[in-house]
CHARMM internal coordinates of N, CA and C (Angstrom, degrees):
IC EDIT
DIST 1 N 1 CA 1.4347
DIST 1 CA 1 C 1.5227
ANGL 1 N 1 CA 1 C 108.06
DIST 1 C 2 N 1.2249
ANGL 1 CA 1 C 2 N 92.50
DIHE 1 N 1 CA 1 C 2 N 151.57
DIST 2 N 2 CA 1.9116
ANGL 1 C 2 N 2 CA 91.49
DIHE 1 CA 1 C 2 N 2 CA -168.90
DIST 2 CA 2 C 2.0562
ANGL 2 N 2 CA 2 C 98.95
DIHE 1 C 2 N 2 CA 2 C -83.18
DIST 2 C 3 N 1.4594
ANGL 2 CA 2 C 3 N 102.69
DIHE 2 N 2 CA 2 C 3 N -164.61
DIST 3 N 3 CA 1.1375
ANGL 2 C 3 N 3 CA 116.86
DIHE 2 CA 2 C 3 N 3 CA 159.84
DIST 3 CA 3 C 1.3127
ANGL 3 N 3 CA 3 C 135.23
DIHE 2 C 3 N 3 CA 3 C -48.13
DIST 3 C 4 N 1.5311
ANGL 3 CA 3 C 4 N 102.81
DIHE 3 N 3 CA 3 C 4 N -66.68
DIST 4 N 4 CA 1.2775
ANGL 3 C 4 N 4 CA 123.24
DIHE 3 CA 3 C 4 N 4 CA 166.61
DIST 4 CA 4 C 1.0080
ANGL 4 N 4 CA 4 C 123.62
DIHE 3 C 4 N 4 CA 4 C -52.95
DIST 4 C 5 N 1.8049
ANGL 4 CA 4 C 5 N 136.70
DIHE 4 N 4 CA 4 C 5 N -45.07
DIST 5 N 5 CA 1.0823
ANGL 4 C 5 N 5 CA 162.81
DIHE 4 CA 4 C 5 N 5 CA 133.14
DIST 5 CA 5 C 1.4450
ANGL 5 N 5 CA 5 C 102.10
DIHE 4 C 5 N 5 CA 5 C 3.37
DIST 5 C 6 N 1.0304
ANGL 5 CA 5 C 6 N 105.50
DIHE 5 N 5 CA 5 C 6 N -64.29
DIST 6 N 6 CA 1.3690
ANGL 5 C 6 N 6 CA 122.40
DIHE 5 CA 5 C 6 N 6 CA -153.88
DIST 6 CA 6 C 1.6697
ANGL 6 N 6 CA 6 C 93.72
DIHE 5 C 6 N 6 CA 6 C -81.60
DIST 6 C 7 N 1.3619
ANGL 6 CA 6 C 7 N 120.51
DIHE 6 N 6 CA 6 C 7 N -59.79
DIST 7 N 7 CA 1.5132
ANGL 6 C 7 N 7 CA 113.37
DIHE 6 CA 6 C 7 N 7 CA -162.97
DIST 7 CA 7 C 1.4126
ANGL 7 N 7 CA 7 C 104.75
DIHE 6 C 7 N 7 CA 7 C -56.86
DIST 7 C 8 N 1.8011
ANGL 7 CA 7 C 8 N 113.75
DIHE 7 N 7 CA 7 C 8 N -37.79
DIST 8 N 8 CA 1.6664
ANGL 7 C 8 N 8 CA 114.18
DIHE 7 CA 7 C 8 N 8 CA -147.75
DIST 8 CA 8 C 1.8366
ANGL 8 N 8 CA 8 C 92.89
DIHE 7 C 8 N 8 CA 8 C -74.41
DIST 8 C 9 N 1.6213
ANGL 8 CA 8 C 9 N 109.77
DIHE 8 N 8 CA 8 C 9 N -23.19
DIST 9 N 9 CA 1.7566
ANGL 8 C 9 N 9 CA 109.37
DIHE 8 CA 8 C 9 N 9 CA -174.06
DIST 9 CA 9 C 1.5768
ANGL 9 N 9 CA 9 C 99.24
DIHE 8 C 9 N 9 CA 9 C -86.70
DIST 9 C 10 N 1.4239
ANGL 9 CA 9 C 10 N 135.62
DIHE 9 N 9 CA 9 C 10 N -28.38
DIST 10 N 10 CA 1.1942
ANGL 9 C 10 N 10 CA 127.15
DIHE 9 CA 9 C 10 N 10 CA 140.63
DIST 10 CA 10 C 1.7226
ANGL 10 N 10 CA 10 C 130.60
DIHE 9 C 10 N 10 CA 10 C -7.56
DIST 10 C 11 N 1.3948
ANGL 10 CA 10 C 11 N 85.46
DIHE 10 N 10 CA 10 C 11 N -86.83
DIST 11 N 11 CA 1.3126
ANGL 10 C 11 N 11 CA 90.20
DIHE 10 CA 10 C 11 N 11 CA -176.84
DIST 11 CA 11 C 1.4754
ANGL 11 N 11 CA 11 C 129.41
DIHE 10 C 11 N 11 CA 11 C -84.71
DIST 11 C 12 N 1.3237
ANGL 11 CA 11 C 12 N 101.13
DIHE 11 N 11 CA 11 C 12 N 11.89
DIST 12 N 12 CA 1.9346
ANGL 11 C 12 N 12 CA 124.69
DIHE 11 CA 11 C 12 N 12 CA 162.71
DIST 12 CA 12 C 1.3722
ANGL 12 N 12 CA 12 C 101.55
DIHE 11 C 12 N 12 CA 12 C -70.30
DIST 12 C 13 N 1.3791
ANGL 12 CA 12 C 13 N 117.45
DIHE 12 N 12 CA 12 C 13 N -44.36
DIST 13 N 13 CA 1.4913
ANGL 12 C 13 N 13 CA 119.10
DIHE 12 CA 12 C 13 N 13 CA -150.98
DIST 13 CA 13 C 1.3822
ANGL 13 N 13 CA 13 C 105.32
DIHE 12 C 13 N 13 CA 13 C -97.88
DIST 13 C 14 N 1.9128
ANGL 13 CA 13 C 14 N 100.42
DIHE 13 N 13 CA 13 C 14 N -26.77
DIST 14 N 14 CA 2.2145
ANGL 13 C 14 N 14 CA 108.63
DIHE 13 CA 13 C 14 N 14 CA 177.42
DIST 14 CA 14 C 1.9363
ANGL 14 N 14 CA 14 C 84.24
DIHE 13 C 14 N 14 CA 14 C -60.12
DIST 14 C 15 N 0.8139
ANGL 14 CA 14 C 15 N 106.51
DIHE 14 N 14 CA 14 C 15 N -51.46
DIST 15 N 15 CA 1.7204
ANGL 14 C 15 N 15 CA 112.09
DIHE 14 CA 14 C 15 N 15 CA -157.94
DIST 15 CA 15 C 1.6023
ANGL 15 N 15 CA 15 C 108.16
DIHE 14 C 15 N 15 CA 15 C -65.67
DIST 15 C 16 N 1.2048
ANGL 15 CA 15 C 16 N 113.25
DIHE 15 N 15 CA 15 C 16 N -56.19
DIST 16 N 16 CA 1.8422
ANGL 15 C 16 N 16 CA 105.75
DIHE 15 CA 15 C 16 N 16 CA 179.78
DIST 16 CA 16 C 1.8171
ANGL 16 N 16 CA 16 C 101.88
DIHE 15 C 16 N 16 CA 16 C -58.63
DIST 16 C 17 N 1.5110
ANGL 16 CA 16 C 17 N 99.39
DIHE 16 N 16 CA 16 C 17 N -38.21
DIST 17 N 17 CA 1.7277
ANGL 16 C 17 N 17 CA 87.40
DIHE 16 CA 16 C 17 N 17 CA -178.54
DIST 17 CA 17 C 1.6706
ANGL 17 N 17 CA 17 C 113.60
DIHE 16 C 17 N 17 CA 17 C -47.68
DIST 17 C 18 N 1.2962
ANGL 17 CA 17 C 18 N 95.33
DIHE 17 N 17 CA 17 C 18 N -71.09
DIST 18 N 18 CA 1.6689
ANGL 17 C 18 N 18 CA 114.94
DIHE 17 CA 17 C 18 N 18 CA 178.14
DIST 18 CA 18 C 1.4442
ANGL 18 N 18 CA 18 C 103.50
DIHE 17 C 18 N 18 CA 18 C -30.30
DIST 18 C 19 N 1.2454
ANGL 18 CA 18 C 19 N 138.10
DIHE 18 N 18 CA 18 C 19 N -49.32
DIST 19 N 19 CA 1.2868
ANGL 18 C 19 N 19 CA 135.29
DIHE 18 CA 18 C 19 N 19 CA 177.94
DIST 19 CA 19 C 1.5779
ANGL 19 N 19 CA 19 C 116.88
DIHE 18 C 19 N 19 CA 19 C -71.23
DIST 19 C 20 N 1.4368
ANGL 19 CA 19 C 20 N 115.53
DIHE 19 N 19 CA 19 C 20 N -55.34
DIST 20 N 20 CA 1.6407
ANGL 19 C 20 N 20 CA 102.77
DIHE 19 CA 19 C 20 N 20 CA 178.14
DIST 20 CA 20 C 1.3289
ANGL 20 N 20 CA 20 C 106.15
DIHE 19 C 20 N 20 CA 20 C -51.88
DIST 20 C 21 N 1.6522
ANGL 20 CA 20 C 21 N 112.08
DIHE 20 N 20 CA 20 C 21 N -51.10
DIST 21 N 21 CA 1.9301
ANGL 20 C 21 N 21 CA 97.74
DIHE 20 CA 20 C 21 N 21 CA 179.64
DIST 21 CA 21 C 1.4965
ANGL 21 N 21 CA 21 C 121.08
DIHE 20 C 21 N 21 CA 21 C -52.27
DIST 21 C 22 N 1.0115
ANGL 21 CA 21 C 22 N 103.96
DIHE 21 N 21 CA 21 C 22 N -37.88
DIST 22 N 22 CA 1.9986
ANGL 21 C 22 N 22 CA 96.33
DIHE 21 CA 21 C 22 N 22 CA 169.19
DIST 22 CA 22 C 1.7648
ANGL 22 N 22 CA 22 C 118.46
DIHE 21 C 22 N 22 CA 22 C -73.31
DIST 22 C 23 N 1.3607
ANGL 22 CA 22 C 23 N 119.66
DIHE 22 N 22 CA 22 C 23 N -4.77
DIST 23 N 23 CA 1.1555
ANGL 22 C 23 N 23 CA 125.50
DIHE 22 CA 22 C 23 N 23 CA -171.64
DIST 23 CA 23 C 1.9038
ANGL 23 N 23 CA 23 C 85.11
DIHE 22 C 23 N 23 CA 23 C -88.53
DIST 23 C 24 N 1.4680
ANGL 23 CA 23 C 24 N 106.50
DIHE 23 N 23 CA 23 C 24 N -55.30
DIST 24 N 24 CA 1.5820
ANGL 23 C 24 N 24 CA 121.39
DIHE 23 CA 23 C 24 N 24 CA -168.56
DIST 24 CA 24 C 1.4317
ANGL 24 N 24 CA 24 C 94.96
DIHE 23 C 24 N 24 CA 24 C -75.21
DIST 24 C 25 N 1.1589
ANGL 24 CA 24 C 25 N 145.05
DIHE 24 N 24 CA 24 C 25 N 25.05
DIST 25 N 25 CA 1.7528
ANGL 24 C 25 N 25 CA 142.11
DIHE 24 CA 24 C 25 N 25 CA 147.40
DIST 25 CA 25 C 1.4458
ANGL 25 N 25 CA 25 C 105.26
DIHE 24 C 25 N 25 CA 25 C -98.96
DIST 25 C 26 N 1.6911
ANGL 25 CA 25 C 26 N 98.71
DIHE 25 N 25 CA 25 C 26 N -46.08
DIST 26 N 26 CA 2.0098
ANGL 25 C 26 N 26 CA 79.68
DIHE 25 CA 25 C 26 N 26 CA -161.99
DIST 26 CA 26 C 1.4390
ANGL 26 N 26 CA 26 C 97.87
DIHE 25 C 26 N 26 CA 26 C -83.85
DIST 26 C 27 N 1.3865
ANGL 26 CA 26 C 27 N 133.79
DIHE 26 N 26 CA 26 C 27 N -9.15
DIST 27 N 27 CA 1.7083
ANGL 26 C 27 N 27 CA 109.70
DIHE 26 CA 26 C 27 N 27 CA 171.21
DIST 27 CA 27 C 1.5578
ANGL 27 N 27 CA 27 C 110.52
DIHE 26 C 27 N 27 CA 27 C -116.76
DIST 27 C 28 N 1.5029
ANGL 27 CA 27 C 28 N 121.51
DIHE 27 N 27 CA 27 C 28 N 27.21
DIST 28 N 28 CA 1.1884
ANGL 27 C 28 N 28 CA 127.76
DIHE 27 CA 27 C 28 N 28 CA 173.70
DIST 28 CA 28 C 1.2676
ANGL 28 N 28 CA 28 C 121.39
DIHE 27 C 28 N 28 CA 28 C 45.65
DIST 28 C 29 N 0.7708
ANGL 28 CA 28 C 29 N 95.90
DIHE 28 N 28 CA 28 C 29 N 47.72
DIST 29 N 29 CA 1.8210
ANGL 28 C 29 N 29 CA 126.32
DIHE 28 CA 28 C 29 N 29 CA 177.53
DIST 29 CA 29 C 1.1328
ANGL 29 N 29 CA 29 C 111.37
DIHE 28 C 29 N 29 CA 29 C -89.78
DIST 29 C 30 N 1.6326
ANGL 29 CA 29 C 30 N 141.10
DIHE 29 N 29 CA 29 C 30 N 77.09
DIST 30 N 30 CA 1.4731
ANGL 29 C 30 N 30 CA 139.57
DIHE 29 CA 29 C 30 N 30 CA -175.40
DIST 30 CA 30 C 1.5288
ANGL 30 N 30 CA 30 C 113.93
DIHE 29 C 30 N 30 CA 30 C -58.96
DIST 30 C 31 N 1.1294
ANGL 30 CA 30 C 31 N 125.13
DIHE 30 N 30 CA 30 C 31 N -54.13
DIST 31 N 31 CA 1.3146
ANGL 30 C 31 N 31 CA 137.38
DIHE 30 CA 30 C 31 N 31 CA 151.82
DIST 31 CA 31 C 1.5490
ANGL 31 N 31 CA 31 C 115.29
DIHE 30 C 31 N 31 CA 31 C -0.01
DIST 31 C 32 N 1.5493
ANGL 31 CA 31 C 32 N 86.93
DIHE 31 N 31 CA 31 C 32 N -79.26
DIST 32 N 32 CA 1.9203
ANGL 31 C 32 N 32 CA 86.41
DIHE 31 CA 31 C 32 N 32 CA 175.07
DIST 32 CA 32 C 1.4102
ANGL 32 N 32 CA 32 C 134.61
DIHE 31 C 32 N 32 CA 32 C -90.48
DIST 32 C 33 N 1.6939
ANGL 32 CA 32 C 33 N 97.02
DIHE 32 N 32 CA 32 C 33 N 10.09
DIST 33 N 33 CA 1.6089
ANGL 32 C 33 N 33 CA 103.70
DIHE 32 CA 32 C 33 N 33 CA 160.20
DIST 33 CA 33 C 1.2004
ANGL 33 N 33 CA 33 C 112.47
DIHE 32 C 33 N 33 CA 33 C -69.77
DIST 33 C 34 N 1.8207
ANGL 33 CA 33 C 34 N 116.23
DIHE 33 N 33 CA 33 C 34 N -39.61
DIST 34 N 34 CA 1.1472
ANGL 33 C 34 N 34 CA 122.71
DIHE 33 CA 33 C 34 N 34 CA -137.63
DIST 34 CA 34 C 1.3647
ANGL 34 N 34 CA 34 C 93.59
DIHE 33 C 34 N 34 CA 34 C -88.19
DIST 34 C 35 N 1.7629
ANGL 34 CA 34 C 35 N 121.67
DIHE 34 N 34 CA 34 C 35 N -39.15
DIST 35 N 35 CA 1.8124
ANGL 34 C 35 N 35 CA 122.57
DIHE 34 CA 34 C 35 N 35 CA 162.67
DIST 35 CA 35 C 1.3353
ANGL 35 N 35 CA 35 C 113.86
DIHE 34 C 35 N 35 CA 35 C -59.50
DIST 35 C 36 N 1.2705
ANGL 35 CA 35 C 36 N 131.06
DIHE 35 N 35 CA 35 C 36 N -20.32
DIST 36 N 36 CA 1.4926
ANGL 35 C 36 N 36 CA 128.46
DIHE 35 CA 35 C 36 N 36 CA -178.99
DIST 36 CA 36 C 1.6158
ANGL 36 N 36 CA 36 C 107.57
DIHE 35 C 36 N 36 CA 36 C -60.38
DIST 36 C 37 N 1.7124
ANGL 36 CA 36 C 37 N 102.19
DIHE 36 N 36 CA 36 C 37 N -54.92
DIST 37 N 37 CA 1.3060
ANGL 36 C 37 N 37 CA 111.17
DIHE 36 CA 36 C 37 N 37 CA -171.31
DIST 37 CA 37 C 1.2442
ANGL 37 N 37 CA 37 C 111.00
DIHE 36 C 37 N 37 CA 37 C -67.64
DIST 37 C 38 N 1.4780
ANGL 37 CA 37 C 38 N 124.58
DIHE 37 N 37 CA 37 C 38 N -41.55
DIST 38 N 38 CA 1.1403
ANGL 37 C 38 N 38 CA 108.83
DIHE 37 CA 37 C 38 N 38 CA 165.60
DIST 38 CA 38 C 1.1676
ANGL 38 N 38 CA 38 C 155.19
DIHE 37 C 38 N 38 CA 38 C -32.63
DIST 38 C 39 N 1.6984
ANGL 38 CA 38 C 39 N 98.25
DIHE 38 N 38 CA 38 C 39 N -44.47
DIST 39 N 39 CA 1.3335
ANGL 38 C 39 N 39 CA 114.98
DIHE 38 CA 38 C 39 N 39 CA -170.75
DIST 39 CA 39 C 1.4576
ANGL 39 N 39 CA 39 C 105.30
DIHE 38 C 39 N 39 CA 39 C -95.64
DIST 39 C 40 N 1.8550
ANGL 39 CA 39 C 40 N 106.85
DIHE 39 N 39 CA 39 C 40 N -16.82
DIST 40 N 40 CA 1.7532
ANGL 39 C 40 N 40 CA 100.15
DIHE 39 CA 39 C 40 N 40 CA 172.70
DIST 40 CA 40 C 1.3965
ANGL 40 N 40 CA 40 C 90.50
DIHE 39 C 40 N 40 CA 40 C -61.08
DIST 40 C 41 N 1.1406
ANGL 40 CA 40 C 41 N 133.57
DIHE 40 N 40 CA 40 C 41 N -59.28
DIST 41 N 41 CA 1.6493
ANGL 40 C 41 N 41 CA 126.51
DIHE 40 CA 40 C 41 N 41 CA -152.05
DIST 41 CA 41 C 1.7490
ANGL 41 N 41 CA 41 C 120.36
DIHE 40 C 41 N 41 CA 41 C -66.95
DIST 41 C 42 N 1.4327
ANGL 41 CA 41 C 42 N 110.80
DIHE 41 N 41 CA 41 C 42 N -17.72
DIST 42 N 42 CA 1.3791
ANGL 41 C 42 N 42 CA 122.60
DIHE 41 CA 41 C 42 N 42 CA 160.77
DIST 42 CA 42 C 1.5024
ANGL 42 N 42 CA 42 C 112.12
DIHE 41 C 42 N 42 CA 42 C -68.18
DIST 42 C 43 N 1.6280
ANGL 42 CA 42 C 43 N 107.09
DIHE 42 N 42 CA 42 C 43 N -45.46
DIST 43 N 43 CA 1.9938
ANGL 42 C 43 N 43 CA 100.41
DIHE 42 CA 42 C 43 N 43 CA 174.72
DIST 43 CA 43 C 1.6397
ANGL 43 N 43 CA 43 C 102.49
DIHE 42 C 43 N 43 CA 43 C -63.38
DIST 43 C 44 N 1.3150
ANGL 43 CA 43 C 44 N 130.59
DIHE 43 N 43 CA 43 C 44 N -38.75
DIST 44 N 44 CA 1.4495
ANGL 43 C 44 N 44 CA 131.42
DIHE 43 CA 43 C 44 N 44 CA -178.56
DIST 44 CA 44 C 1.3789
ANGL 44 N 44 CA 44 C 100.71
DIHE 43 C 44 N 44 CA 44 C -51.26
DIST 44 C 45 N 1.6905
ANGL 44 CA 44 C 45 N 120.98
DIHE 44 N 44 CA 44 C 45 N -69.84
DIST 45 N 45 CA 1.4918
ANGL 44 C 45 N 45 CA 97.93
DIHE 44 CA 44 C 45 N 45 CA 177.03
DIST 45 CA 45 C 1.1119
ANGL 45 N 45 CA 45 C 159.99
DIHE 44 C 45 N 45 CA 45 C -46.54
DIST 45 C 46 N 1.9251
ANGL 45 CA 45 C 46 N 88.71
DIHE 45 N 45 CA 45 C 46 N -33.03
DIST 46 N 46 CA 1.5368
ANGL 45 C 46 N 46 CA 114.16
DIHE 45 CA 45 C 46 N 46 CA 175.45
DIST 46 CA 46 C 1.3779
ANGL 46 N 46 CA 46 C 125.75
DIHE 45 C 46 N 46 CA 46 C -45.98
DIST 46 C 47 N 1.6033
ANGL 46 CA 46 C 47 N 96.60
DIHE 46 N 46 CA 46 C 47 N -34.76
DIST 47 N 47 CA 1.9883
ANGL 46 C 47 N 47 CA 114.77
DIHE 46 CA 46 C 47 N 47 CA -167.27
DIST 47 CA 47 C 1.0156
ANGL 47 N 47 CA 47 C 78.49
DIHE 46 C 47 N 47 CA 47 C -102.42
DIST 47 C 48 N 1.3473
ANGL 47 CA 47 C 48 N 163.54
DIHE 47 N 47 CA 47 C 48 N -58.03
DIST 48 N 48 CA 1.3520
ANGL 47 C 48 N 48 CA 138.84
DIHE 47 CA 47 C 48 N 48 CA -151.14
DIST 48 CA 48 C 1.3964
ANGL 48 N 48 CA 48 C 109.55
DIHE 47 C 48 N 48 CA 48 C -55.11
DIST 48 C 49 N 1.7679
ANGL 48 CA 48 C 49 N 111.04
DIHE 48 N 48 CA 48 C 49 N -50.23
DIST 49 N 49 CA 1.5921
ANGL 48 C 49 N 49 CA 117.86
DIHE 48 CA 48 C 49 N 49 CA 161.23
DIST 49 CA 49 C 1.3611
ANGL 49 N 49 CA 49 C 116.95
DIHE 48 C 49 N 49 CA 49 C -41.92
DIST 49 C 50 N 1.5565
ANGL 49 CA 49 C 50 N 123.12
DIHE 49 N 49 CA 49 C 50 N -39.65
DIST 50 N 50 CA 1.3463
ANGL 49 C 50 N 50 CA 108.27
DIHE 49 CA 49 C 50 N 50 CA -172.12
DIST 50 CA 50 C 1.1783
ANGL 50 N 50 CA 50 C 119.27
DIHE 49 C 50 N 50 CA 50 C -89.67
DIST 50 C 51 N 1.4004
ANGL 50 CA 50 C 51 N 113.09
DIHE 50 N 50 CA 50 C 51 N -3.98
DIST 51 N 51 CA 1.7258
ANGL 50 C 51 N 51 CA 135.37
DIHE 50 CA 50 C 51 N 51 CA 161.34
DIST 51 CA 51 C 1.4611
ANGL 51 N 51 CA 51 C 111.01
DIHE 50 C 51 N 51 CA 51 C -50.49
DIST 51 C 52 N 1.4702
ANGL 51 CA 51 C 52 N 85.58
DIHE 51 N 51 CA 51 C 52 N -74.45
DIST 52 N 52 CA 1.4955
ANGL 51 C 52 N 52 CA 108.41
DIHE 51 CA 51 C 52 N 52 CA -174.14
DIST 52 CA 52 C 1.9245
ANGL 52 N 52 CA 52 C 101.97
DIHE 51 C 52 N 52 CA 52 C -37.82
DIST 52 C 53 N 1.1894
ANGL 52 CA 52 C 53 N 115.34
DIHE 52 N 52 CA 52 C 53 N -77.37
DIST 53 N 53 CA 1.5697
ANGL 52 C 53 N 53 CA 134.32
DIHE 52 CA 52 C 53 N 53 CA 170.40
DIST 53 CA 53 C 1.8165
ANGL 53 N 53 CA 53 C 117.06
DIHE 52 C 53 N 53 CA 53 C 3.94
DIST 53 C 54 N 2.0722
ANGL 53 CA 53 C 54 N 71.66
DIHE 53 N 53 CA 53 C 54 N -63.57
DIST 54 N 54 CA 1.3392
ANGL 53 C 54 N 54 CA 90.84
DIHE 53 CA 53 C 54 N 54 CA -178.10
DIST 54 CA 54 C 1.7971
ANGL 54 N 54 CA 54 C 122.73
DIHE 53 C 54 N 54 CA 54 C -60.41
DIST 54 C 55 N 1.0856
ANGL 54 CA 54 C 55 N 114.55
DIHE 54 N 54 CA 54 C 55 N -46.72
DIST 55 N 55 CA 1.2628
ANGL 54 C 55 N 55 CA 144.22
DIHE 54 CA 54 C 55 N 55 CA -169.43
DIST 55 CA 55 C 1.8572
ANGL 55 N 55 CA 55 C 99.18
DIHE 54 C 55 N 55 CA 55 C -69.03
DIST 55 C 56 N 1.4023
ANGL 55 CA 55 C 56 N 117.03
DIHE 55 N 55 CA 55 C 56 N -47.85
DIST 56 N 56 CA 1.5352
ANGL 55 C 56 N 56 CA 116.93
DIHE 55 CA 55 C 56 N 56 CA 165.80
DIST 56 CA 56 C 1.9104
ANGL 56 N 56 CA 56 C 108.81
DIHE 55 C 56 N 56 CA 56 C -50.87
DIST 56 C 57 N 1.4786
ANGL 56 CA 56 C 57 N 101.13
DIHE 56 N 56 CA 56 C 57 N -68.20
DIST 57 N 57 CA 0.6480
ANGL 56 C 57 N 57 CA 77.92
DIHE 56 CA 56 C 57 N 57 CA -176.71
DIST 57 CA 57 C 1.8839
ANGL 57 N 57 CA 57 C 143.51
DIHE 56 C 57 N 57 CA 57 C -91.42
DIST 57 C 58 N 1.2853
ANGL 57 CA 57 C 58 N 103.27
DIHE 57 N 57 CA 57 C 58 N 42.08
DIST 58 N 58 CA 1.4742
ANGL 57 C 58 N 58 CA 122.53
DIHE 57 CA 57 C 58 N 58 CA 162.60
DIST 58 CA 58 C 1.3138
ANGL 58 N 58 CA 58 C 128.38
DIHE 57 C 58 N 58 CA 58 C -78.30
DIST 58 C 59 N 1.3826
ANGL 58 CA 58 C 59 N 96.30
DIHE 58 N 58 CA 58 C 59 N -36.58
DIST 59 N 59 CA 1.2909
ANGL 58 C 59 N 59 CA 125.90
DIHE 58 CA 58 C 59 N 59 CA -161.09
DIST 59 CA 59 C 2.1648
ANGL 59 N 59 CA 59 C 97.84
DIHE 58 C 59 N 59 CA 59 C -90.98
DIST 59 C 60 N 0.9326
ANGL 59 CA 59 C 60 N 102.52
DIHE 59 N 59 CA 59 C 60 N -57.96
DIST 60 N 60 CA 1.7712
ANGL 59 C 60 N 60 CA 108.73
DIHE 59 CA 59 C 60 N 60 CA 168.08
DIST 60 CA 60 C 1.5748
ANGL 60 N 60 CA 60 C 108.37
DIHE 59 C 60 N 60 CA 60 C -56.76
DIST 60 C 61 N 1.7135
ANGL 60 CA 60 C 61 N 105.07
DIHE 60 N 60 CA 60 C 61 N -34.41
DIST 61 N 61 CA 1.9337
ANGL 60 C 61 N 61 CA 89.48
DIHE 60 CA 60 C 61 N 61 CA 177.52
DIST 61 CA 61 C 1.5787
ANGL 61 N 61 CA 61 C 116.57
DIHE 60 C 61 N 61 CA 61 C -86.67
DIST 61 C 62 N 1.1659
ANGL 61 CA 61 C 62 N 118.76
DIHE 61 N 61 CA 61 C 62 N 17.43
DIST 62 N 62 CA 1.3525
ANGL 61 C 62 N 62 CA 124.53
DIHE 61 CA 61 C 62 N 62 CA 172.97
DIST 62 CA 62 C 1.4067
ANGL 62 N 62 CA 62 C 114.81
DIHE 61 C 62 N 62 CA 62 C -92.73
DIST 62 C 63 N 1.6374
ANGL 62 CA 62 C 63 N 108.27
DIHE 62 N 62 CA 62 C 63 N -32.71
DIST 63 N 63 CA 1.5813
ANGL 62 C 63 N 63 CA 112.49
DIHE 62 CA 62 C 63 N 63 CA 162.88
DIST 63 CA 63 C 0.9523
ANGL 63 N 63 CA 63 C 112.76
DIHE 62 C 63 N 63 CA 63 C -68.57
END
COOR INIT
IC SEED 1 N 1 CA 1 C
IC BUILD
């Protein structure tokens, strides 16, 4: 998966998280706080990877 790839499924997954956890506040549903956060923190990695990506390859197009 490319860079982009990676950030735009990132921030699909920061965003569905962010939402099940507000779904799992207003009916106190721990359950789907606890998958919300999860999956926010999987979109966090995702873009960090596509960060990271990016940043390699900046650094290789200068050679």
């Amino acid at each position: 998966m490319g860079s982009t790839s990676d950030k735009i499924s990132g921030k699909a997954n920061e965003l569905t998280g962010q939402a099940r956890q507000a779904v799992g506040d207003a009916t106190d549903n721990r359950s789907m706080q606890a998958k919300g956060a999860a999956q926010e923190a999987k979109g966090d990695a995702q873009q960090a990877k596509g960060e990271a990506k990016d940043a390699v390859k900046s650094v290789v197009d200068k050679y």
